[in-house]
C-alpha atoms as a printed R data frame, in Angstrom:
    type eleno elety resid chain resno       x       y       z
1   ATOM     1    CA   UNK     A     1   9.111  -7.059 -18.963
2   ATOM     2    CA   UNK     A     2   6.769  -4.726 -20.795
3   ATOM     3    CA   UNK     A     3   7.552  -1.256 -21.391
4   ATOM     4    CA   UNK     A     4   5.790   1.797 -20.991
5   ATOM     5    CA   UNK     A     5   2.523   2.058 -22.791
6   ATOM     6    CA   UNK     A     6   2.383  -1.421 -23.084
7   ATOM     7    CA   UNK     A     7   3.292  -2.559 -19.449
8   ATOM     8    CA   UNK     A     8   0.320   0.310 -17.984
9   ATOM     9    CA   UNK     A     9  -2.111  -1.612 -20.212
10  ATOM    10    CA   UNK     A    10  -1.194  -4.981 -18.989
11  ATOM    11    CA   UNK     A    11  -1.896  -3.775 -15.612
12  ATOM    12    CA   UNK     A    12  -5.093  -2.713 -16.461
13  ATOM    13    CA   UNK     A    13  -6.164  -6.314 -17.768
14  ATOM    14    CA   UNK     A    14  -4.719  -8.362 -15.266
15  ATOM    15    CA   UNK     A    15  -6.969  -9.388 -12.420
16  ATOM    16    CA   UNK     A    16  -5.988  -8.057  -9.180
17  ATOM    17    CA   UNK     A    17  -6.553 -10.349  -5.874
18  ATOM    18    CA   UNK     A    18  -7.487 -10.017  -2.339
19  ATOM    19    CA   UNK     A    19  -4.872 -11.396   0.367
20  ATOM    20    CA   UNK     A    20  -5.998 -11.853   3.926
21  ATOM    21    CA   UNK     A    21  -4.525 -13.262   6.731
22  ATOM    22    CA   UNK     A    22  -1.419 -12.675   9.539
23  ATOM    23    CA   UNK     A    23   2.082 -12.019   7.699
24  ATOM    24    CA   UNK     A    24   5.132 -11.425   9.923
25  ATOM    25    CA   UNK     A    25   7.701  -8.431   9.725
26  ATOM    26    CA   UNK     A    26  10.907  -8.965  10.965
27  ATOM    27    CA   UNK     A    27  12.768  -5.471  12.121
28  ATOM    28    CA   UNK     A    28  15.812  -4.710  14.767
29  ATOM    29    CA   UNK     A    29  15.061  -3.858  17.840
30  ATOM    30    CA   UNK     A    30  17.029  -0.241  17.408
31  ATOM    31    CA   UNK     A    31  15.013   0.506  14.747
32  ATOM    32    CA   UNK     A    32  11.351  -0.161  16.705
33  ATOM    33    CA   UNK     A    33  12.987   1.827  19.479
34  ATOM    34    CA   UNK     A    34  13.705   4.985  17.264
35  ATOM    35    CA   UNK     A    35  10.632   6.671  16.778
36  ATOM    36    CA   UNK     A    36   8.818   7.419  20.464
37  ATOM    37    CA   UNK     A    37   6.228   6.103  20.518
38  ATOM    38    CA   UNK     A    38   7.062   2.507  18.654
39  ATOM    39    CA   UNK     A    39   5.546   2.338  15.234
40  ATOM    40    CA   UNK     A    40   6.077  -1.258  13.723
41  ATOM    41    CA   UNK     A    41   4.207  -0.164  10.916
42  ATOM    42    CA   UNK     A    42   6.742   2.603   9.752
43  ATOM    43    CA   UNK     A    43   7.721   2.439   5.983
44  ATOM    44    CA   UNK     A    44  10.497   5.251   5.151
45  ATOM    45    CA   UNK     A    45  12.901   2.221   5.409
46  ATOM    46    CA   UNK     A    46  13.141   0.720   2.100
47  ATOM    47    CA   UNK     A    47  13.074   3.863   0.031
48  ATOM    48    CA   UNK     A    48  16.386   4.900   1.708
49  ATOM    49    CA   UNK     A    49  18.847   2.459   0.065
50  ATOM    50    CA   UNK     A    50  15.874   0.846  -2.201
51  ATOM    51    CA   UNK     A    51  14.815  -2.822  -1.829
52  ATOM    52    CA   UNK     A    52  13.209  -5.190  -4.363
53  ATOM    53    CA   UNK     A    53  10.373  -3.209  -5.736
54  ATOM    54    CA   UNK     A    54  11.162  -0.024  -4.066
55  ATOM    55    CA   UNK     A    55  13.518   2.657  -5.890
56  ATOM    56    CA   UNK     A    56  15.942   4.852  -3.937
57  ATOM    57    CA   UNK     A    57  13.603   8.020  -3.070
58  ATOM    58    CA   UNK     A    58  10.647   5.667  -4.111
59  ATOM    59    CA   UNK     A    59   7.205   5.531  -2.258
60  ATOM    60    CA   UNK     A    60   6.759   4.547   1.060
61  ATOM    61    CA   UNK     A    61   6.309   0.711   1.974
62  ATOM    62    CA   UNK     A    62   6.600  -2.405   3.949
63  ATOM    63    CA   UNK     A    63   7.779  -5.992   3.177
64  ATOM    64    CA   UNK     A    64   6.106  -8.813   4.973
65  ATOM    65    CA   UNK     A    65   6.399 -12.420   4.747
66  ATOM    66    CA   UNK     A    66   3.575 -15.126   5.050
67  ATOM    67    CA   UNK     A    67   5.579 -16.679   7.901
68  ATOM    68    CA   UNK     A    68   7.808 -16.694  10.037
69  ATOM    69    CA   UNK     A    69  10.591 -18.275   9.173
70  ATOM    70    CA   UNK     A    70  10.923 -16.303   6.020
71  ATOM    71    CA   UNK     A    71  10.164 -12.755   7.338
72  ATOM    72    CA   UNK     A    72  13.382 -13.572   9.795
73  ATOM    73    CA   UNK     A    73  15.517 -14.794   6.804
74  ATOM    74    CA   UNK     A    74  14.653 -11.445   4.583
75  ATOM    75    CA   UNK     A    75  15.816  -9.422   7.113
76  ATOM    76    CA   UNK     A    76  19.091 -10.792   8.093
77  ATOM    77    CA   UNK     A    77  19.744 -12.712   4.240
78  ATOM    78    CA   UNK     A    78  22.375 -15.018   3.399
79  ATOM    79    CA   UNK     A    79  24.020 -14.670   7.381
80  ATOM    80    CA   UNK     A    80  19.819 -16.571   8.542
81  ATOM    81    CA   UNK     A    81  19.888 -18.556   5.909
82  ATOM    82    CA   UNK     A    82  23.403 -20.426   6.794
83  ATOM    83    CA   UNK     A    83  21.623 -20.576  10.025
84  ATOM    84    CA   UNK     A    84  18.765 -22.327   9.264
85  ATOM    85    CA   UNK     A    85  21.326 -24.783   7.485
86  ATOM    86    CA   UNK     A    86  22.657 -25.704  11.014
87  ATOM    87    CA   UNK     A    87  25.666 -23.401  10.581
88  ATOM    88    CA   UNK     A    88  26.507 -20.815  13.585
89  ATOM    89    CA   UNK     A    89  24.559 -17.567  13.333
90  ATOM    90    CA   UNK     A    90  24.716 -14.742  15.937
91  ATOM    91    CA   UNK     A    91  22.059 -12.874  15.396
92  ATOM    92    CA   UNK     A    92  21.540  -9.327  16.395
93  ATOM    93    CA   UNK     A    93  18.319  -8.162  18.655
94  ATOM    94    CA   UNK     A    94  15.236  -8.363  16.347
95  ATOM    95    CA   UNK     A    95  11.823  -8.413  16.742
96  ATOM    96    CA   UNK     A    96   9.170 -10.091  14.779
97  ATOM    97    CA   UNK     A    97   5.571  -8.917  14.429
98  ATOM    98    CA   UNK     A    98   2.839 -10.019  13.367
99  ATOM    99    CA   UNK     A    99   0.498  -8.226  10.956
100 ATOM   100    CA   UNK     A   100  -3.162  -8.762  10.249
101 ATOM   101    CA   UNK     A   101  -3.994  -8.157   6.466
102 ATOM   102    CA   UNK     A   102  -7.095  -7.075   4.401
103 ATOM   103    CA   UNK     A   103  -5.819  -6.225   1.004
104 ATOM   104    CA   UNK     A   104  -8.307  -6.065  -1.753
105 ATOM   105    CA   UNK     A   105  -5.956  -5.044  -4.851
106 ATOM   106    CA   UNK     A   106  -2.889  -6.897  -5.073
107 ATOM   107    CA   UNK     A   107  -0.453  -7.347  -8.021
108 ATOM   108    CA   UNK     A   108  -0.065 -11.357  -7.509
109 ATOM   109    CA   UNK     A   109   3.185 -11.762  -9.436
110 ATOM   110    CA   UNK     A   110   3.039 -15.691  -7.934
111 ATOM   111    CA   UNK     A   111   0.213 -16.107 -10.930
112 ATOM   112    CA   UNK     A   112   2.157 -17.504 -13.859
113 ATOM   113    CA   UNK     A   113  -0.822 -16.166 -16.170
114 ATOM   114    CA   UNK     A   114  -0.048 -12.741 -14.570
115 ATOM   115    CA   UNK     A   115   3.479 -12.426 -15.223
116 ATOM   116    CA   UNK     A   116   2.979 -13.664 -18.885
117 ATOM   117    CA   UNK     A   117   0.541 -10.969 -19.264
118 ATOM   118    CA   UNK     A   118   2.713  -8.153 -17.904
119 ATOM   119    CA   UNK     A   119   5.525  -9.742 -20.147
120 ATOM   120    CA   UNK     A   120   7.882 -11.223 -17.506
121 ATOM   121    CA   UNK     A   121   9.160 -14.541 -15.622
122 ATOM   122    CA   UNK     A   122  10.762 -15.962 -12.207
123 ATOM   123    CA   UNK     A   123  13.706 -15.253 -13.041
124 ATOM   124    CA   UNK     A   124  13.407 -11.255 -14.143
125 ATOM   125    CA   UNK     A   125  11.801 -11.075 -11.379
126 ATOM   126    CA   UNK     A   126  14.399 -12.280  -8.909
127 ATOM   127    CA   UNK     A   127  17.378 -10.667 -10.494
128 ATOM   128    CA   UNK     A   128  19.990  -8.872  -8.934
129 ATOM   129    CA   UNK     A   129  18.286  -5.468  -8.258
130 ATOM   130    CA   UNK     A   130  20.555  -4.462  -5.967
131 ATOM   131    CA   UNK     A   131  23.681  -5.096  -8.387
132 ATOM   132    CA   UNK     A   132  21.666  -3.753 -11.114
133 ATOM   133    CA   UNK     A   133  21.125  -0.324  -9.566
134 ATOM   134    CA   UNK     A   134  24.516   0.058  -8.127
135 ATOM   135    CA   UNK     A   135  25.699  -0.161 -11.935
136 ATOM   136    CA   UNK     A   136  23.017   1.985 -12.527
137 ATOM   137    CA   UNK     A   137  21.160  -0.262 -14.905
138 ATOM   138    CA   UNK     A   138  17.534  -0.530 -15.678
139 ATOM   139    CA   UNK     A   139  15.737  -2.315 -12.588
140 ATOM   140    CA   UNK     A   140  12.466  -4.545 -14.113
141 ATOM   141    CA   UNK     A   141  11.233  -4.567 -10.511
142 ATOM   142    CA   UNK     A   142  11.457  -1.190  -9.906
143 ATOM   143    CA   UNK     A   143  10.182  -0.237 -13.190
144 ATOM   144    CA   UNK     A   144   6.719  -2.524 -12.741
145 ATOM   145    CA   UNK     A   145   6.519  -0.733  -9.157
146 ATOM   146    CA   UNK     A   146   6.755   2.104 -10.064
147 ATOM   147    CA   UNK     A   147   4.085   1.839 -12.866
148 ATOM   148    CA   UNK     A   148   1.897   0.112 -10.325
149 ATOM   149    CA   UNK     A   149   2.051   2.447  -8.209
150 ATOM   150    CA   UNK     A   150   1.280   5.154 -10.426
151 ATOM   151    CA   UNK     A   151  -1.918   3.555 -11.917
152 ATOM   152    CA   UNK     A   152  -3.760   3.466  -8.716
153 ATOM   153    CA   UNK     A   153  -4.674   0.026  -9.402
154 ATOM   154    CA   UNK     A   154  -3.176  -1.521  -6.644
155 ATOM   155    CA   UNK     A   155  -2.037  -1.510  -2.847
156 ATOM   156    CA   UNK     A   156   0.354  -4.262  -2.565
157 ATOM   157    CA   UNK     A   157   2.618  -6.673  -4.734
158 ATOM   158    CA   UNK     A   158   2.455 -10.149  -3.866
159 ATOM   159    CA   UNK     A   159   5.943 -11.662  -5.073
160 ATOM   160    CA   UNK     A   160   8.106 -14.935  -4.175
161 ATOM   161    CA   UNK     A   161  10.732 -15.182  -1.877
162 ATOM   162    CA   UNK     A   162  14.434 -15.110  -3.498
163 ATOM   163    CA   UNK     A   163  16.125 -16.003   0.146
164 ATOM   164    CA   UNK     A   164  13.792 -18.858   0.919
165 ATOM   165    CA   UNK     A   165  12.410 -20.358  -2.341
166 ATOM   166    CA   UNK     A   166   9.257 -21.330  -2.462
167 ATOM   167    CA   UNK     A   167   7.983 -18.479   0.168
168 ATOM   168    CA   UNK     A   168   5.903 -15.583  -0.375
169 ATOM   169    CA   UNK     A   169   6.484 -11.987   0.701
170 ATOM   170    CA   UNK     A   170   3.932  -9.265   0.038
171 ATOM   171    CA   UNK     A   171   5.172  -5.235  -0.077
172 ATOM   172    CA   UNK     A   172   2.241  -2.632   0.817
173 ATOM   173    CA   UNK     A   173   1.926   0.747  -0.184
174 ATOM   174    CA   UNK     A   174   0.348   1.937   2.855
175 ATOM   175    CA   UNK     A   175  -0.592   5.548   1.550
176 ATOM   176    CA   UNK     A   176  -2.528   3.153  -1.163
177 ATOM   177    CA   UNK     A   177  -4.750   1.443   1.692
178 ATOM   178    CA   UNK     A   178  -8.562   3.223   2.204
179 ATOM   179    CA   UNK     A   179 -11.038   1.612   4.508
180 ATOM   180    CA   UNK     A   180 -12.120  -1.308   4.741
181 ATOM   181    CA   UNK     A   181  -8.540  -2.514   3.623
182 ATOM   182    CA   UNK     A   182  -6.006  -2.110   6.541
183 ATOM   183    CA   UNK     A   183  -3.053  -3.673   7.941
184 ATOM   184    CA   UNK     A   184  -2.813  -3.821  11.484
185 ATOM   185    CA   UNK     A   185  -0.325  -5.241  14.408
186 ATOM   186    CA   UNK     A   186  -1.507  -8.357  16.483
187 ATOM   187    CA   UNK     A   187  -0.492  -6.839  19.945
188 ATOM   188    CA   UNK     A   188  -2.821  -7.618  23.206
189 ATOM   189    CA   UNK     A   189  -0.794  -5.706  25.155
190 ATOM   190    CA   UNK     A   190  -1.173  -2.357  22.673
191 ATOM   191    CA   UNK     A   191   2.423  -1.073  23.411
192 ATOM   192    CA   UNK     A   192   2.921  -2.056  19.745
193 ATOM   193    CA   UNK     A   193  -0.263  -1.377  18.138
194 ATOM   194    CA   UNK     A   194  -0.441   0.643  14.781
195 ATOM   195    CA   UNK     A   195  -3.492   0.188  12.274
196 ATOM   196    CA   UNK     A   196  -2.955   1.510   8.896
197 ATOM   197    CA   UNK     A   197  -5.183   3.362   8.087
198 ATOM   198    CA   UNK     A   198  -6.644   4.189  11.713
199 ATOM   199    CA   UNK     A   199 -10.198   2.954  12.944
């Protein structure tokens, strides 16, 4: 991964793409139930013990998956993925949701060209962040979000699955979305709508 002065003007060159569509967000049912009333949308989450491209104490933000399946697995790791292997799996109340998306400025890191130009690969990419911050080593996710985020280049990173290989999840900096870009819950019934940002 690129460094510094070198990794902010990467960002600048590489193209940034739009992503539309329905992703799914998989969360426990104690944790919609928290906040009165629901908000599915709520990111303060990840930046409490960090998460992939999020830093302890970093920027607010959700993770999403592009289906299902995979959005179900993220959340409950290794214990979902044994049981979509057949093996038993108890799993505890969740709920899934599903997310409409308008994103205009996304860092696709599923573009080989872009990860050559920002000076990394597949497997930097899907290390052991977790591992690596407990130890208290340098995190190459965290340190591309973080530079990201601070260009104001993008709203979202686009980025493959590492507990179901070959999916895609996508992380949005909701603070980062302005009209016309939103995100927005697919509920009929509104007792779970949230639109970021509002109409």
């Amino acid at each position: 991964m690129h460094q510094g002065k070198e990794l902010e003007k990467a960002l600048k060159l590489v193209p940034r793409t739009r992503v539309t569509g329905v992703f799914y967000r998989s969360i426990a049912e104690a944790a919609i139930h928290s906040l009165a009333p629901p908000k599915p949308l709520h990111s303060l989450g990840p930046r409490k013990s960090g998460q992939r491209f999020t830093p302890k104490n970093g920027p607010a933000c959700l993770y999403m998956s592009e289906d299902f399946d995979t959005s179900y697995i993220e959340t409950h790791g290794t214990a979902a993925s044994i049981a979509a292997s057949g093996h038993h799996f108890v799993p505890p109340p969740t709920v899934i949701i599903a997310i409409s998306v308008d994103i205009e400025h996304v860092l696709d890191l599923t573009v080989p060209a872009v990860r050559d130009a920002l000076g990394t690969d597949e497997a930097e990419l899907s290390g052991p962040w977790f591992e690596q911050m407990l130890a208290h080593d340098s995190v190459p996710t965290h340190s591309l979000a973080r530079v990201a985020h601070l260009s104001n280049l993008f709203e979202a990173i686009r980025f493959t699955s590492v507990q179901k290989p070959g999916a895609i999840n996508l992380m949005v900096w909701p603070k980062k979305l302005i009209a016309p870009h939103f995100i927005e819950v697919n509920d009929p019934s509104r007792r779970l709508h949230q639109r970021i940002p509002p109409p």
